[in-house]
N, C-alpha and C positions, 0 to 999 in steps of 0.2 A: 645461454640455454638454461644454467641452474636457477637463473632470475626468475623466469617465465615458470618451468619446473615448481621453484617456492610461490611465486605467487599463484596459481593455477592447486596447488594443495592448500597454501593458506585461505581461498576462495570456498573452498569445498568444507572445513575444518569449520570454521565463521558461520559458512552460512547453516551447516548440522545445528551448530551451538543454538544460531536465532531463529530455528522455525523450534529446536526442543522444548527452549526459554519461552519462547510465544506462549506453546501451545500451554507451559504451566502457568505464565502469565492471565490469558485469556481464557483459559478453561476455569479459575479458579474466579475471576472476575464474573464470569456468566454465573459458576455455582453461587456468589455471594449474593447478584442483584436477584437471582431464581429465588433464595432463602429470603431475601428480605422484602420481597412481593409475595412470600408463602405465609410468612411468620400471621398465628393465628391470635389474637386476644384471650384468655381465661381466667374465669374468676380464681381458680386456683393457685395462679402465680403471685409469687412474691413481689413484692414493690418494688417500683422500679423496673420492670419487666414488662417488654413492648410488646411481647409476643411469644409462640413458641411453633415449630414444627415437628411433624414424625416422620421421620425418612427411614426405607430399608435398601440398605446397599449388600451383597457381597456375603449375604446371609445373617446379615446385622441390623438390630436396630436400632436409631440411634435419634435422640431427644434433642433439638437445637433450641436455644431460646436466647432472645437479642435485649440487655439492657436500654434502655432511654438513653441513656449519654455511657454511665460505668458503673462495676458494682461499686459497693460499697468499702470493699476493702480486694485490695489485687492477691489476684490468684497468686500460686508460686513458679506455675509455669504459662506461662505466655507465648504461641506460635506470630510472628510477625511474616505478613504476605507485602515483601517489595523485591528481596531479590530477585522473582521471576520477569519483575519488570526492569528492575537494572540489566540485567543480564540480556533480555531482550534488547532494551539500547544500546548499551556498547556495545555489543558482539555486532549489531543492524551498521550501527557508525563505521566499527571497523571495518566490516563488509563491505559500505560504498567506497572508503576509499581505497580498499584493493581492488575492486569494481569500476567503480567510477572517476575516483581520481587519478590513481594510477594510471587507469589506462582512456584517460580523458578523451585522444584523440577517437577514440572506438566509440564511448558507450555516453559521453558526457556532451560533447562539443557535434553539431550540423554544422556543416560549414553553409549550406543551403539555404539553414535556419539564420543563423548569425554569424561570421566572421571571429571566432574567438580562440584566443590560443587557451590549453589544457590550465593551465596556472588562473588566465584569465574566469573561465567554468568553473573551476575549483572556488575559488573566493569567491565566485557568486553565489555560487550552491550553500557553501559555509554561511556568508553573510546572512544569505536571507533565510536559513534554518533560525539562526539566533534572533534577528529580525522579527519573524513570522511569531516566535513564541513568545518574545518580550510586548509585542501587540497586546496577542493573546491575556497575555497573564496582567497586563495595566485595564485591561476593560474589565477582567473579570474584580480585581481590587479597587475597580472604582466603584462598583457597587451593580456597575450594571448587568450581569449576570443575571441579576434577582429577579429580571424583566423576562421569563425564560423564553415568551416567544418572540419576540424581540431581539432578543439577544441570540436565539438558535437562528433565523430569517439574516442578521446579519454577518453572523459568523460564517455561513452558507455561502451568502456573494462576499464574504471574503475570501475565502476558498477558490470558490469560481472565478474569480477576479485572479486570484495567484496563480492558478492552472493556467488561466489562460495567457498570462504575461510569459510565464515558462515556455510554454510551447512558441512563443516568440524569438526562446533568450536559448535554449537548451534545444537538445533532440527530443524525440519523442519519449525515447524511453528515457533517458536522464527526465524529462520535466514530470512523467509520471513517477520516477522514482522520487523527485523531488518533494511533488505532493503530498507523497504517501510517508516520508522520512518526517517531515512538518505535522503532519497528523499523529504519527508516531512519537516526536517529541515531546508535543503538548500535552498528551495522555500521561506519559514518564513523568513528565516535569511536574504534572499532578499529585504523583505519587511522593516526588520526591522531594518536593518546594510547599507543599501543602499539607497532603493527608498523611504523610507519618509523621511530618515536627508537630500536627494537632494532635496525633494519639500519644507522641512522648509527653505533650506536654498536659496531657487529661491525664497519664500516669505519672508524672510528676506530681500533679495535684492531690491524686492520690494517694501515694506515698507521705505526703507532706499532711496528709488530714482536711484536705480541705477540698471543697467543693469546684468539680471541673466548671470551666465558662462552657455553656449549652451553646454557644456559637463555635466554638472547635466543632463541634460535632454535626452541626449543622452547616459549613462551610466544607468542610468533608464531603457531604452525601451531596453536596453541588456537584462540585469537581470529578466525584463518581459517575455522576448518571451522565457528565460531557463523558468520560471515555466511555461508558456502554455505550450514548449512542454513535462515537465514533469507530468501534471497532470494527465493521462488517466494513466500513468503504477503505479501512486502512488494509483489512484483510487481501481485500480486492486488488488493489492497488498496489501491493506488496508481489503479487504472483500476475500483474498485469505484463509483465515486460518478460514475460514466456509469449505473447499472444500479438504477432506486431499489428494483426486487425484491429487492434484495440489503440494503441500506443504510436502507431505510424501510419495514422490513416487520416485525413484532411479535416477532420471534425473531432478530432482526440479529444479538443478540450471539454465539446460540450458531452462525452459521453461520459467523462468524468463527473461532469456538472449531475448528469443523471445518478451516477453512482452514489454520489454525496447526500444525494437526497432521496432514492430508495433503500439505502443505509439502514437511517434512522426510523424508515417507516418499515421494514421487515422487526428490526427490535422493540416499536412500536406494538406488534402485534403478539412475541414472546414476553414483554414486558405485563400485558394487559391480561396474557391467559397463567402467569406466572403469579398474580394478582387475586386471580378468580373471577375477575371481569366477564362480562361476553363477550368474545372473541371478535376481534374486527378482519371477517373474512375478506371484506373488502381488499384489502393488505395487498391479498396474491395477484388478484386483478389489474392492481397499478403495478407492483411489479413485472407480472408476464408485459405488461402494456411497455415498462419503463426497459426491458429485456429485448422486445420486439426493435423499440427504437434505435438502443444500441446497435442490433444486428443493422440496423436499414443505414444507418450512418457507416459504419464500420463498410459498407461496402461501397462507400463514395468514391475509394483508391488514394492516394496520394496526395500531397498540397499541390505535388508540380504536375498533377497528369495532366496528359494533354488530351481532347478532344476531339474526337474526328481520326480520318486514315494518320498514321505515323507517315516519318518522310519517307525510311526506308521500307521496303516491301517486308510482311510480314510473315517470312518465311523461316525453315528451320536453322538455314547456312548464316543468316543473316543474326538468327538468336545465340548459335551456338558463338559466335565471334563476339558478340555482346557480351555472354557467360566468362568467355575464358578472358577477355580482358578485363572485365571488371573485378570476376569473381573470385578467380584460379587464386589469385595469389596469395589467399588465404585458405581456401577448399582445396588445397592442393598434395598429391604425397607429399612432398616437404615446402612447407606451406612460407613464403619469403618475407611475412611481416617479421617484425622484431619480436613483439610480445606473443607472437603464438604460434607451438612448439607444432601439436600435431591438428590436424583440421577439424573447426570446431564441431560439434555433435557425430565426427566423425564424416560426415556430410563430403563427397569429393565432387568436382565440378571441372576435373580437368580435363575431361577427354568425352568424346562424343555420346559414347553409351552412361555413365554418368550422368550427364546432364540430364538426355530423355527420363535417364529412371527416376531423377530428385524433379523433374519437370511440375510437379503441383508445389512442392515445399517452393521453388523458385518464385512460380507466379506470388503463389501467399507473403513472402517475403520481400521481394523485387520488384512487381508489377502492380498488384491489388493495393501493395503498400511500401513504405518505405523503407522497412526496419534495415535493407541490404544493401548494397555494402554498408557495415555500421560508420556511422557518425559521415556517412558517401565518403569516405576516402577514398576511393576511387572516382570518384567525379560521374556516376552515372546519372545520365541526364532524362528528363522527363519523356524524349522523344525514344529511348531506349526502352523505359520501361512502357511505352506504349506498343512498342514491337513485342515486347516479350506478351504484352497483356491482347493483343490481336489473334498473336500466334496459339496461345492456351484458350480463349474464345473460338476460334476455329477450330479447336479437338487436336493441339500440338500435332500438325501432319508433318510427316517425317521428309 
């Protein structure tokens, strides 16, 4: 019980840490690339000086201006922005695997999907994190980066291409979290394999007297504008496996594929008025469009549904038998899985009034999709979730 107990508060403790870290991570990201599509040109600035802004915050005001590469001679105090993004990584790391690996048979492994034991998930999931980024980081130091539309069009179906193998290899929600963890990595690994050893080492240069390489700085603002424009689908995707319409629904993979790519077109649009551009209204148009579509897929139901009448009659005797076999032994007052102490979201399903009252969370969870039982440890089959999904179509009659 103290197992379940510590992990269950180490879950809660982790994930506080990485939505706090995110939010100073990517809050402070969004203000940098807002400043540096504001920064204005003036004859007045000193050399060397790309730009400058006026912002009022908080009843202050406050004068920003961005060197070309660096000044001339280093300040005496220096603010360095990475801790928000380490911190986001590890605390997110250690999260999946009191999440995910730990409790692999739940939230990692379908057995539906693939045959895999927890250990087996596990080192998939690991492998193809370190995998997916080491890709990443050889195309980007081959040069081909420099190609940006090119290079954004294939990093894209590579994504696509990896969602969709996951949702082959993992559950729904393991392969969305997988996504979103890979997405996650690359942006960190940016921070931390590239853009801070290029600013230590333009203040090394500086220190030393001598003139930074203009490619530090400009290998930087690459690596930058990849995580702007991946933050909105990592964001997504982070908070997707609250949502099992999303994550456990027969076309998971390509709603991803939509997310990945109204992303970069909603920052597209903040990028360009950030800038002083005209505004590219069009923006909201493809999104509502790319929003519409998710809904329309999102309500396909399941990989395994079945079509047509279910075998058994689709009445309420017949669902509530369905519930408490599948369901009870987890939603239950003392609930007989191993890892979980009391019944999750507090959610009960053991007994007949119960069921009726949670009877929409059921269909959304069990019928419309597949999020329930997690990872199907209880072996609920397609023609079940068709009874449940007949019975909630006809107005749950009692």
């Amino acid at each position: 019980m103290w197992g379940s107990i510590l992990t269950e508060w180490s879950s809660l403790i982790l994930r506080w840490l990485h939505v706090v870290a995110g939010i100073g991570w990517i809050g402070s990201s969004f203000y940098f690339i807002h400043l540096d599509l504001s920064l204005k040109p003036r004859a007045s600035l000193p050399d060397g000086v790309q730009g400058e802004a006026w912002q009022v915050h908080g009843g202050g005001f406050y004068r920003m201006v961005k060197y070309l590469l660096a000044p001339s001679e280093m300040p005496d105090e220096l603010t360095w922005f990475k801790w928000e993004a380490y911190t986001t990584w590890l605390s997110g790391f250690a999260l999946m695997v009191v999440v995910y690996y730990l409790d692999a048979e739940l939230f990692l492994v379908d057995k539906s999907v693939l045959e895999l034991t927890p250990l087996q998930a596990g080192l998939f999931s690991f492998c193809s994190l370190a995998l997916a980024w080491l890709l990443y980081e050889g195309a980007c130091r081959s040069g081909l980066a420099q190609y940006e539309l090119r290079f954004a069009i294939g990093g894209y179906l590579f994504l696509v291409g990896l969602t969709y193998a996951f949702t082959h290899v993992l559950s729904g929600r393991g392969a969305f979290n997988q996504i979103g963890a890979i997405v996650g990595t690359i942006m960190v690994a940016n921070v931390f394999a590239l853009i801070i050893p290029n600013q230590k080492k333009i203040v090394a240069a500086l220190l030393a007297g001598q003139s930074p390489d203009p490619k530090l700085g400009k290998t930087s603002k690459e690596r930058s504008v990849h995580n702007n424009y991946l933050t909105l689908p990592v964001i997504f995707l982070m908070i997707s496996n609250h949502y099992p319409l999303l994550f456990a629904t027969r076309y998971n993979w390509l709603i991803v594929a939509i997310v990945l790519a109204l992303g970069p077109i909603i920052r597209h649009f903040f990028n360009a008025r950030h800038a002083g551009k005209e505004s590219p209204w069009w923006v909201w148009g493809v999104a509502a469009c790319g929003m519409i579509a998710i809904a329309l897929l999102s309500a396909a139901g399941p990989r395994d549904a079945r079509v047509g009448s279910a075998h058994a009659p689709a009445n309420y005797a017949n669902v509530e038998e369905i519930v408490l076999s599948r369901c009870s032994m987890c939603h239950g007052a003392e609930p007989v899985w191993a890892s979980i102490v009391t019944a999750p979201k507090g959610i009960l399903l053991d007994d007949s009034a119960h069921i009726k009252r949670n009877a929409r969370l059921i269909g959304r969870n069990a019928a419309w999709a597949n999020a329930m039982p997690p990872g199907n440890v209880t072996e609920m089959t397609g023609d079940e979730r068709a009874v449940i999904r007949e019975w909630l179509s006809a107005g749950a009659p009692q």
